[in-house]
N, C-alpha and C positions, 0 to 999 in steps of 0.2 A: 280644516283641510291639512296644517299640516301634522296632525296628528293623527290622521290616518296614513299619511305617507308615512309616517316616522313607526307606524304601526303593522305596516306592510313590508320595510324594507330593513329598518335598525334595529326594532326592537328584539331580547333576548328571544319572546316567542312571535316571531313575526311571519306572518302567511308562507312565507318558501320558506323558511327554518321547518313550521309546520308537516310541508308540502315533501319535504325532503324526507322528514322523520315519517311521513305515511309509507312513500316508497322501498323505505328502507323494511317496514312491518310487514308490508306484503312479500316482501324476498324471503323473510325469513320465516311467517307462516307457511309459505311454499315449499321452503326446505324440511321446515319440521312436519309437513304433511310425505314427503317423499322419503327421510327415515319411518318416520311410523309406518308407513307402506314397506321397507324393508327389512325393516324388525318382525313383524308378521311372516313375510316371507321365510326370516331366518326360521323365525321359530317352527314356524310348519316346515321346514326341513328338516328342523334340530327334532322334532315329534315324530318324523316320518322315518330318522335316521335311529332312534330308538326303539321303533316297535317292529321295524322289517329289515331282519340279517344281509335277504338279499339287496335292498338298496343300499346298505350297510357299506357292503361288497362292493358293488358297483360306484360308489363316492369313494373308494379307499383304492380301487384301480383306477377310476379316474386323474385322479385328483393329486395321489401320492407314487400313483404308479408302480405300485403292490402288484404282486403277480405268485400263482399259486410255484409250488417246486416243478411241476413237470411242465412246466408252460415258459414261452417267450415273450415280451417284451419290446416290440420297435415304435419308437417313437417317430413320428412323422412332422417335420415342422414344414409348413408352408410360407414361402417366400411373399 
């Protein structure tokens, strides 16, 4: 008996030492599943931003706020 207490509670690898070290594995498989989902995402952007001028365009006005010589520019920010 008390070596299973001692085996549950003390020990270096003891059942919630264990139990802890599970929890913490699934956080981080979660996480490295949520980058890999947006590493994908980059890249089919980085792919799309490559092969088509006009979306090109449009992430370079978005984003950087590019604008051609005969055109305006007003930014809008919402409160």
């Amino acid at each position: 008996m008390a070596f299973v207490i001692w085996w549950i509670f003390f020990d270096q690898e003891s059942l919630i030492v264990q139990y802890d070290l599970a929890k913490i594995k699934l956080g981080l498989e979660s996480q490295k599943d949520y980058y890999e989902e947006e590493i994908y995402k980059d890249e089919q952007s980085i792919e799309t931003l490559q092969n088509d001028t006009l979306e090109l365009e449009k992430y370079a006005r978005e984003k950087y706020l590019m604008k051609k010589d005969n055109e305006d520019v007003y930014v809008i920010v919402r409160e």
